[in-house]
MMTF fields as JSON, N, C-alpha, C and O atoms, coordinates in Angstrom:
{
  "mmtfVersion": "1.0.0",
  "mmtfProducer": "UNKNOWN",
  "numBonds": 479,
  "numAtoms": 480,
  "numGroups": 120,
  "numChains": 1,
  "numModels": 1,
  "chainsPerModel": [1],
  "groupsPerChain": [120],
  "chainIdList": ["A"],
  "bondAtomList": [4, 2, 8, 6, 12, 10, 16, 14, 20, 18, 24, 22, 28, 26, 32, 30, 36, 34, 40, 38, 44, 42, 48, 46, 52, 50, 56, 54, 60, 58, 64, 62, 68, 66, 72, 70, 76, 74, 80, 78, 84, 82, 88, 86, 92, 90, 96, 94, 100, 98, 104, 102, 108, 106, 112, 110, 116, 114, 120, 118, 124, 122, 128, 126, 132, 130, 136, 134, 140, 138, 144, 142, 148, 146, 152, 150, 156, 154, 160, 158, 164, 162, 168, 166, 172, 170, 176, 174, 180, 178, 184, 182, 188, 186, 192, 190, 196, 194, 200, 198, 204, 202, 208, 206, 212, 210, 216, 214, 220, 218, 224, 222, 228, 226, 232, 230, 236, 234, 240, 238, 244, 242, 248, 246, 252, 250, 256, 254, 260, 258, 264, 262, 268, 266, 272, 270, 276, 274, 280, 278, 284, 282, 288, 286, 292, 290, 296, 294, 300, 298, 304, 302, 308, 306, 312, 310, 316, 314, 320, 318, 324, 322, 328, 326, 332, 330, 336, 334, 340, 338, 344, 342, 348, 346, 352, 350, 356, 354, 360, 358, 364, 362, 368, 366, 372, 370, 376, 374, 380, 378, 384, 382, 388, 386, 392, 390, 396, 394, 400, 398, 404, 402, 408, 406, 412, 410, 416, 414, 420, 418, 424, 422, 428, 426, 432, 430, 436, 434, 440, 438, 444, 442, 448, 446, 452, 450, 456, 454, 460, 458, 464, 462, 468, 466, 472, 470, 476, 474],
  "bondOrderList": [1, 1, 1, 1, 1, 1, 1, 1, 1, 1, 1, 1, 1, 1, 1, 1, 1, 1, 1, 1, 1, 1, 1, 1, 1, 1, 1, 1, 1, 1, 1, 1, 1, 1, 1, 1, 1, 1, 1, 1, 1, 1, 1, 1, 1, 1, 1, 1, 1, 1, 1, 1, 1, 1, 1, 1, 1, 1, 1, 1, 1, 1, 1, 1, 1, 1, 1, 1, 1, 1, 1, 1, 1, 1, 1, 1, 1, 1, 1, 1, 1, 1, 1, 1, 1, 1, 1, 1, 1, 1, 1, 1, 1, 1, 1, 1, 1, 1, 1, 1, 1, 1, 1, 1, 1, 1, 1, 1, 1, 1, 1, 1, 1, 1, 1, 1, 1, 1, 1],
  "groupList": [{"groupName": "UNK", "atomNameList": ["N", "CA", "C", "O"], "elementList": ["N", "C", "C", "O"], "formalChargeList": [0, 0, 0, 0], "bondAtomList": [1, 0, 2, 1, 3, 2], "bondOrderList": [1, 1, 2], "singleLetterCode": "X", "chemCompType": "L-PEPTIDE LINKING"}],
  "groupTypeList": [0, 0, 0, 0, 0, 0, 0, 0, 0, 0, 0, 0, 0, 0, 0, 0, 0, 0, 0, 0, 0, 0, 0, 0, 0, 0, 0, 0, 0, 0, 0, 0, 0, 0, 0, 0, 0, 0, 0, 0, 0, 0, 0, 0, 0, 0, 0, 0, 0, 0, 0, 0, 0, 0, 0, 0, 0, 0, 0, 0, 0, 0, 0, 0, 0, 0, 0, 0, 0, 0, 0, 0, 0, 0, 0, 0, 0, 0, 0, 0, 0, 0, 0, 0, 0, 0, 0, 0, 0, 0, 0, 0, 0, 0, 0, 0, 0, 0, 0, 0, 0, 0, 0, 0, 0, 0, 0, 0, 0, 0, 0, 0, 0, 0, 0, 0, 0, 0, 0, 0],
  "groupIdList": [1, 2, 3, 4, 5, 6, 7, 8, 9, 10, 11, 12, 13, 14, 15, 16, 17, 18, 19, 20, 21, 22, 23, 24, 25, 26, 27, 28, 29, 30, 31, 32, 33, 34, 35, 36, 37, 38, 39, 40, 41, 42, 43, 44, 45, 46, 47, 48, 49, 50, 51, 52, 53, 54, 55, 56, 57, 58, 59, 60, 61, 62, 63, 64, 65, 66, 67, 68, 69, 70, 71, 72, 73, 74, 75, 76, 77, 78, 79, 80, 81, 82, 83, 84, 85, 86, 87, 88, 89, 90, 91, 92, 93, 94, 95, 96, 97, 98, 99, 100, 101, 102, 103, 104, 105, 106, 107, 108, 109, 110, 111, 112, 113, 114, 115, 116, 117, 118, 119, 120],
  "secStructList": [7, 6, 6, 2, 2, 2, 2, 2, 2, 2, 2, 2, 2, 2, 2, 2, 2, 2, 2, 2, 2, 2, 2, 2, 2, 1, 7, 7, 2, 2, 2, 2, 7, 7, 7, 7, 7, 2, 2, 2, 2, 2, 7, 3, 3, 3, 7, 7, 7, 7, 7, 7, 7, 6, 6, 1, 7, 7, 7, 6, 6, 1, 7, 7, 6, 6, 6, 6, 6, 6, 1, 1, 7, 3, 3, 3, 3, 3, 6, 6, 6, 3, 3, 3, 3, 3, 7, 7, 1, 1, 7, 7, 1, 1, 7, 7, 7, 3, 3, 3, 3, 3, 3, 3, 7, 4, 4, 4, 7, 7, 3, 3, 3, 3, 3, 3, 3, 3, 7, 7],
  "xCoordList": [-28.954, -28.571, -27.057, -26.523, -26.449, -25.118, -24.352, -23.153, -24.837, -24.345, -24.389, -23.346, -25.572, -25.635, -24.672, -23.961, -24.677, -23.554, -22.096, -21.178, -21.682, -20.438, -20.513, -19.735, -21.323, -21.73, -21.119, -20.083, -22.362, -22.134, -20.415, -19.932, -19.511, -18.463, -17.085, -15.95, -18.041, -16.801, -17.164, -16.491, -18.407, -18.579, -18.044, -17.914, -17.909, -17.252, -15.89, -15.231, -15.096, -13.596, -13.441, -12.792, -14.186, -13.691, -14.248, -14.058, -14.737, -15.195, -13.648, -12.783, -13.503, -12.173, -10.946, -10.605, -10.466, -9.913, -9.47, -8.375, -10.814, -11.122, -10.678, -9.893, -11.566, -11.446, -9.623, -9.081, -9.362, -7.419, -6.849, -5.947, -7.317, -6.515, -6.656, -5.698, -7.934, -8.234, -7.248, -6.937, -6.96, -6.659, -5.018, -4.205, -4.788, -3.306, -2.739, -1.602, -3.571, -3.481, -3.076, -2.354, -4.142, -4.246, -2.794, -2.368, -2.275, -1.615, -1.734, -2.779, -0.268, -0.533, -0.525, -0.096, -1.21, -1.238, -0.747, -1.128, 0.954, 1.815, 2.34, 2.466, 2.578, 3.15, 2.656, 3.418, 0.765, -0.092, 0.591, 0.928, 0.597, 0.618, 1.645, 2.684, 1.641, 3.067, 3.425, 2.541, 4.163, 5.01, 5.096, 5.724, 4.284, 4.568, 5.71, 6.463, 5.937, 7.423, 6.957, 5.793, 8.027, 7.928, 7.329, 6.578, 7.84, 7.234, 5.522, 4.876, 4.85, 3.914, 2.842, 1.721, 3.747, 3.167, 2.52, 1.448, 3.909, 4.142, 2.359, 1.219, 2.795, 1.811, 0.43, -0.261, 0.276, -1.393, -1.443, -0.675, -2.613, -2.845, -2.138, -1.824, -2.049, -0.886, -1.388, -1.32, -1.786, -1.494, -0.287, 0.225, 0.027, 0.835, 0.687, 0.293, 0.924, -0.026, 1.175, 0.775, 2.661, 3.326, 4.425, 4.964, 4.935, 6.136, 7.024, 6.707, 8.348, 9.36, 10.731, 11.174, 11.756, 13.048, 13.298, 12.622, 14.844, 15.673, 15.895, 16.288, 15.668, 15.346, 14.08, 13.907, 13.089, 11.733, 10.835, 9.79, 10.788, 9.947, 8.975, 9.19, 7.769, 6.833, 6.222, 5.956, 6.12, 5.576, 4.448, 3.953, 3.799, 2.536, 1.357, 0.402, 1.259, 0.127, 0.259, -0.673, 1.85, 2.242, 1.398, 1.124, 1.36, 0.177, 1.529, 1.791, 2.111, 2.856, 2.651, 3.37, 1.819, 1.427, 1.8, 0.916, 3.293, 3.355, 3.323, 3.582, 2.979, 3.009, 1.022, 0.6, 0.36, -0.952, -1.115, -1.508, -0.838, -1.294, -0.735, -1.395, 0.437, 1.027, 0.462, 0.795, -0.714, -1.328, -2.953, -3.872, -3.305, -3.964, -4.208, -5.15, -2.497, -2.561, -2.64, -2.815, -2.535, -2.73, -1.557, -1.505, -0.648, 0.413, -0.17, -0.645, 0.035, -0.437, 0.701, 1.064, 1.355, 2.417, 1.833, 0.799, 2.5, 2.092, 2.798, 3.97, 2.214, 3.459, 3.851, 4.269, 3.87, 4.531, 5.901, 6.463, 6.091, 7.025, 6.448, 7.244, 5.509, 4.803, 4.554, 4.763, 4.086, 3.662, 3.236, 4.062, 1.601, 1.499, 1.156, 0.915, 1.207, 1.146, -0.06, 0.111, -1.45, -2.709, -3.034, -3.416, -2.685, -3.783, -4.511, -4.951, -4.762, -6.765, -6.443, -5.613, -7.564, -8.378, -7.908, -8.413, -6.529, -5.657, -4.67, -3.917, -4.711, -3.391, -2.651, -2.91, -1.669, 0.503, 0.68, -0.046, 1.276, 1.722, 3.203, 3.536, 3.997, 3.889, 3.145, 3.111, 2.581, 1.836, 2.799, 3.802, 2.346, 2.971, 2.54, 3.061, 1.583, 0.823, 2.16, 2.605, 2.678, 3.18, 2.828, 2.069, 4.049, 3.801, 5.018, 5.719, 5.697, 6.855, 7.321, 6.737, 8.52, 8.661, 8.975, 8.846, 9.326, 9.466, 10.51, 10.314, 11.495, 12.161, 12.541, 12.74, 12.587, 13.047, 14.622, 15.055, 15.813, 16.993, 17.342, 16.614, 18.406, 19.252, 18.385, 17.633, 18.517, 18.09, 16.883, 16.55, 15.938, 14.785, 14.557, 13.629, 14.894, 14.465, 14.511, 14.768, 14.317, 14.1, 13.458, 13.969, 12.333, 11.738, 12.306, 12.36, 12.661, 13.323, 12.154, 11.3, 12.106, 10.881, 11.954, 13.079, 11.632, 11.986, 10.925, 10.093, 11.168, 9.75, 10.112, 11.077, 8.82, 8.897, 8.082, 8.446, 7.182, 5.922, 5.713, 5.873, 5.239, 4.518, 3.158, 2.803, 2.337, 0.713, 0.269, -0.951, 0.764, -0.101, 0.289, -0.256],
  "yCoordList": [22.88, 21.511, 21.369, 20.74, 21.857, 22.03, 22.837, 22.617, 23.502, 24.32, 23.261, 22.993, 22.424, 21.664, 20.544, 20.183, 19.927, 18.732, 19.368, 18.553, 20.876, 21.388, 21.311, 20.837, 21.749, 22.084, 20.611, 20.518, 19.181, 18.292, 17.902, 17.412, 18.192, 17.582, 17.94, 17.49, 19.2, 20.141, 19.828, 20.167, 19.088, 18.9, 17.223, 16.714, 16.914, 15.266, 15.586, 14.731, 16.5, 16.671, 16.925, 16.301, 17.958, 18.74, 17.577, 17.84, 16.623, 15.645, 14.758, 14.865, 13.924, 13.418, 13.98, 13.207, 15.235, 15.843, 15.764, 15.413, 16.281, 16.519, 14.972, 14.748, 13.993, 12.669, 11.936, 10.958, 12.393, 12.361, 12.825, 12.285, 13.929, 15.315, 14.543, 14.459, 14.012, 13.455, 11.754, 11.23, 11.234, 10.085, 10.354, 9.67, 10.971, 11.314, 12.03, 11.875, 12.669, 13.062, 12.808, 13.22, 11.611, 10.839, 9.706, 9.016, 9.562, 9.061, 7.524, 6.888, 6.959, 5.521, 5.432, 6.189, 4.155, 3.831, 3.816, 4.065, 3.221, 3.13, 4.339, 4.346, 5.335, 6.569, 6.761, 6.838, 6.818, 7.489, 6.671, 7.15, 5.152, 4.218, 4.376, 4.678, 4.217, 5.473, 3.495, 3.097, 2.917, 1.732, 2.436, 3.461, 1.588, 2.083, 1.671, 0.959, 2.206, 1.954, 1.034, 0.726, 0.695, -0.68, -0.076, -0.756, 1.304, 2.199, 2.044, 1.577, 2.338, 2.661, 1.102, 0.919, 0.342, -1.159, -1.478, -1.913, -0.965, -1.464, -0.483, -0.788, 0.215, 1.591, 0.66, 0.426, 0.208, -0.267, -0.965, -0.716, -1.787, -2.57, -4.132, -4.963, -4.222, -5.566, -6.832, -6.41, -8.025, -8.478, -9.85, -10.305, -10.389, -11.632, -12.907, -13.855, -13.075, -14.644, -15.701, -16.859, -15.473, -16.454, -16.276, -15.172, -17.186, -16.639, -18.072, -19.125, -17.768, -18.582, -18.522, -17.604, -19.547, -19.441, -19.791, -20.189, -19.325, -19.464, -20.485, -20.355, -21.616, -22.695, -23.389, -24.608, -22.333, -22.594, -22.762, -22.307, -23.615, -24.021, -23.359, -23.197, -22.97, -22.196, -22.619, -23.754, -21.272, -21.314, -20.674, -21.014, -19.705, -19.387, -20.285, -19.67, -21.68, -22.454, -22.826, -23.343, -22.466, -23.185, -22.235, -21.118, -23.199, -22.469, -21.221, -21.637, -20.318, -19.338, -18.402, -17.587, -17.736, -16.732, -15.426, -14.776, -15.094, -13.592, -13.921, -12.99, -15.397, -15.457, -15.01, -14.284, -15.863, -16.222, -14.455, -13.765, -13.96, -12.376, -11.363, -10.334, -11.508, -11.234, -11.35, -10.646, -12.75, -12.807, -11.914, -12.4, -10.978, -10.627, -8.928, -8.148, -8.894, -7.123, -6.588, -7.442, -5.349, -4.982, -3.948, -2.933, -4.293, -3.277, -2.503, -2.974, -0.94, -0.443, 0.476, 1.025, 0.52, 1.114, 2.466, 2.374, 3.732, 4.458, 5.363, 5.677, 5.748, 6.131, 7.529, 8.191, 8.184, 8.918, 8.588, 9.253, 7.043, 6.738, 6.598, 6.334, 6.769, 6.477, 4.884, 4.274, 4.177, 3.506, 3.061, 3.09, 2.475, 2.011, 0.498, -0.281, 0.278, -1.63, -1.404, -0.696, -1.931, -2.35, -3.488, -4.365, -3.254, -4.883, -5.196, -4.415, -6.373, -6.757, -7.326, -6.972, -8.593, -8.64, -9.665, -9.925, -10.072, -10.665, -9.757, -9.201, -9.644, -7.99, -9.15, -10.207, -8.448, -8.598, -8.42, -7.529, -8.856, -8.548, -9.09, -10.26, -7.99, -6.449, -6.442, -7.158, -4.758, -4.901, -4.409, -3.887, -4.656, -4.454, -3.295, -2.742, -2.935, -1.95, -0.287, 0.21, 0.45, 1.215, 1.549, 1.034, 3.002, 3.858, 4.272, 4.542, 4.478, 5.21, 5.708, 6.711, 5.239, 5.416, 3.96, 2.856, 4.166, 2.62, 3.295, 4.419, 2.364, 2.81, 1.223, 0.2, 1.214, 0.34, 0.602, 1.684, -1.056, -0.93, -1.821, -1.972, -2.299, -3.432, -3.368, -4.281, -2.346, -2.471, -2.722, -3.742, -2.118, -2.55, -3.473, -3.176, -4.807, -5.762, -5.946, -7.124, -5.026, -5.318, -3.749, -2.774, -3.538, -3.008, -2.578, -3.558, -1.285, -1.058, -0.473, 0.238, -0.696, 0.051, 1.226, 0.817, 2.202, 2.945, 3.541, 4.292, 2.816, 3.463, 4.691, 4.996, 5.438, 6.888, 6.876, 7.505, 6.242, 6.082, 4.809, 4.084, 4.675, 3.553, 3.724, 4.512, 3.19, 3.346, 2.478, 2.394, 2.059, 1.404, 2.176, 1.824],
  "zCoordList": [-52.854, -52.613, -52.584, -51.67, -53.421, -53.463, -52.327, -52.154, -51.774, -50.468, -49.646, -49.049, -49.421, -47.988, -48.096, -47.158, -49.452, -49.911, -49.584, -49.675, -49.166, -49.412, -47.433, -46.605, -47.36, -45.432, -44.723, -44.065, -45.164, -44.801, -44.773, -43.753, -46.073, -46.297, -45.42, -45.264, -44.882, -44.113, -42.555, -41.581, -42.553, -41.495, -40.918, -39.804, -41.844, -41.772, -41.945, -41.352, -42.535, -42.325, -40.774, -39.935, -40.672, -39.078, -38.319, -37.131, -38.41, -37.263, -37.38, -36.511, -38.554, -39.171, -37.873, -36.978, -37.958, -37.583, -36.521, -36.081, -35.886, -34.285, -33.548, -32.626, -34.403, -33.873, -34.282, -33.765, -34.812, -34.958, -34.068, -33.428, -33.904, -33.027, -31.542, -30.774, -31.255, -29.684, -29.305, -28.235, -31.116, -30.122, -30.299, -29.679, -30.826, -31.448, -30.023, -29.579, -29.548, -27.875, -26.625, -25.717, -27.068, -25.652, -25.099, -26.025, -24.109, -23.089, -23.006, -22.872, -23.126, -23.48, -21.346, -20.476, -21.334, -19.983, -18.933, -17.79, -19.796, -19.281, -18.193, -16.968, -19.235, -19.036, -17.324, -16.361, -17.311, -16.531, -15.024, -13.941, -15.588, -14.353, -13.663, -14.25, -12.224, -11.39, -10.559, -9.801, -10.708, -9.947, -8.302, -8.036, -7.287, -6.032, -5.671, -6.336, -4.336, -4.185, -2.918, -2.662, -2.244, -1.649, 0.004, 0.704, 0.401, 1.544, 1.189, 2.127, 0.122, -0.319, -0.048, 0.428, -0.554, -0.616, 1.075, 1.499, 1.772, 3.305, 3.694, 4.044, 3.497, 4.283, 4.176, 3.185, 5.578, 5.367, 7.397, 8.326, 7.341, 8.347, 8.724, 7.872, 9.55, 9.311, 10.449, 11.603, 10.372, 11.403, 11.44, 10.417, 12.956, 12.718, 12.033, 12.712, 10.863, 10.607, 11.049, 11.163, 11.33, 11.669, 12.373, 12.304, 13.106, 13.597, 13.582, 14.135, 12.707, 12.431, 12.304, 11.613, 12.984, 13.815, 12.067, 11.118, 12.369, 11.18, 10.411, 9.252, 10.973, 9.492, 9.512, 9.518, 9.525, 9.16, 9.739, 9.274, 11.249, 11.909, 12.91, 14.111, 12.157, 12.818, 14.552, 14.949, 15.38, 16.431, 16.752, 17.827, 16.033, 16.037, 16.497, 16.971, 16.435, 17.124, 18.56, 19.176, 19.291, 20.364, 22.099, 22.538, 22.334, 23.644, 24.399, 25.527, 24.176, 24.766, 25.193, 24.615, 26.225, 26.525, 25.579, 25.021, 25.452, 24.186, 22.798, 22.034, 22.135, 21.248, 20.602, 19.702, 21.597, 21.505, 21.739, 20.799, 22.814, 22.599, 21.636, 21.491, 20.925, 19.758, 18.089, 17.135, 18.141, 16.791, 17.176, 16.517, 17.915, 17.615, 17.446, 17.304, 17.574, 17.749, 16.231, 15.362, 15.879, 14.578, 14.474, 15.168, 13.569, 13.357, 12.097, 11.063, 12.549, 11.17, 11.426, 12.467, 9.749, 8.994, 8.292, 7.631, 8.436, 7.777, 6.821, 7.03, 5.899, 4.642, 5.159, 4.209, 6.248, 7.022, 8.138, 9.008, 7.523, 8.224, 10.345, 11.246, 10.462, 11.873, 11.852, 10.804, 13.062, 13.01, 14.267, 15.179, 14.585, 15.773, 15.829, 14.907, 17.34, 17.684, 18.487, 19.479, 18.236, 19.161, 19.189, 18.415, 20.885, 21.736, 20.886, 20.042, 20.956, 20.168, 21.486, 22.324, 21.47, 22.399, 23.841, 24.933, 23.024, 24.2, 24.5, 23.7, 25.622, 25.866, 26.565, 27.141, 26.236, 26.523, 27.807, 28.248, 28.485, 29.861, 29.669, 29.48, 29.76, 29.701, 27.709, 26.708, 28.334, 26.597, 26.066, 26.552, 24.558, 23.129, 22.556, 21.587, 23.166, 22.896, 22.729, 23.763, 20.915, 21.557, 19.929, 19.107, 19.896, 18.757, 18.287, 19.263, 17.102, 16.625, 15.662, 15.251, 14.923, 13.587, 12.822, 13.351, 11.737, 10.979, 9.404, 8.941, 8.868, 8.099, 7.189, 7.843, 6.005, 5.534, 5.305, 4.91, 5.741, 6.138, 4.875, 3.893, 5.051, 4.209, 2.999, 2.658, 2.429, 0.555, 0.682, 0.078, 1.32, 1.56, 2.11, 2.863, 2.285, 2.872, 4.108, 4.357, 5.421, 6.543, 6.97, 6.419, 7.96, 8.102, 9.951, 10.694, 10.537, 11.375, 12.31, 11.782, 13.4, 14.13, 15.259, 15.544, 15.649, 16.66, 17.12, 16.612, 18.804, 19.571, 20.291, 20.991, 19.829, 20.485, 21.898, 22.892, 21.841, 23.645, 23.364, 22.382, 24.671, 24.96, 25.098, 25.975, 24.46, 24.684, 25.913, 26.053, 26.493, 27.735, 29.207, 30.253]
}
């Protein structure tokens, strides 16, 4: 009886232990969590939701032939610094339709396109 009372006790230290050893271990969140960078943010699918002159006043609803075919293309940004422009379902005349590179300028805050082809 006394052996198993000595077994059990060593077996609740080394658990003690083990269970110290694991959280004493482990990685506060923070550390793990990586802040994207603003390229990273960009990198995705894009479309036009507005288009507005320098003190504010939106033209996106106005009947304009390149504006109306302009809100339905899809710019997609890619974190390779590529990027292409597709027609949807009102095409551009001349189209918009093209492909290149893309770079963020002025401290980040402006996004630079350089076209390499034209897709149409």
């Amino acid at each position: 009886m006394k052996n198993s009372f000595l077994f059990g006790k060593y077996v609740l230290i080394f658990l003690f232990f083990s269970a110290f050893a694991g959280i004493s271990c482990k990685k506060d969140k923070t550390e793990d969590e990586k802040v994207p960078t603003k390229k990273e943010l960009l990198a995705n699918k894009w479309k036009v939701s507005n288009i507005e002159d320098a003190s504010g006043n939106s033209y996106i609803d106005l009947p304009i032939d390149q504006i109306q075919c302009l809100k339905d293309n899809t710019f997609t940004l890619r974190a390779d610094n590529s990027y292409t422009i597709d027609e949807g379902a009102v095409v551009c005349d001349p189209s918009t339709a093209e492909s290149g590179t893309w770079s963020l300028t002025n401290s980040d805050t402006k996004i630079e396109f350089t076209r390499t082809t034209d897709t149409h």
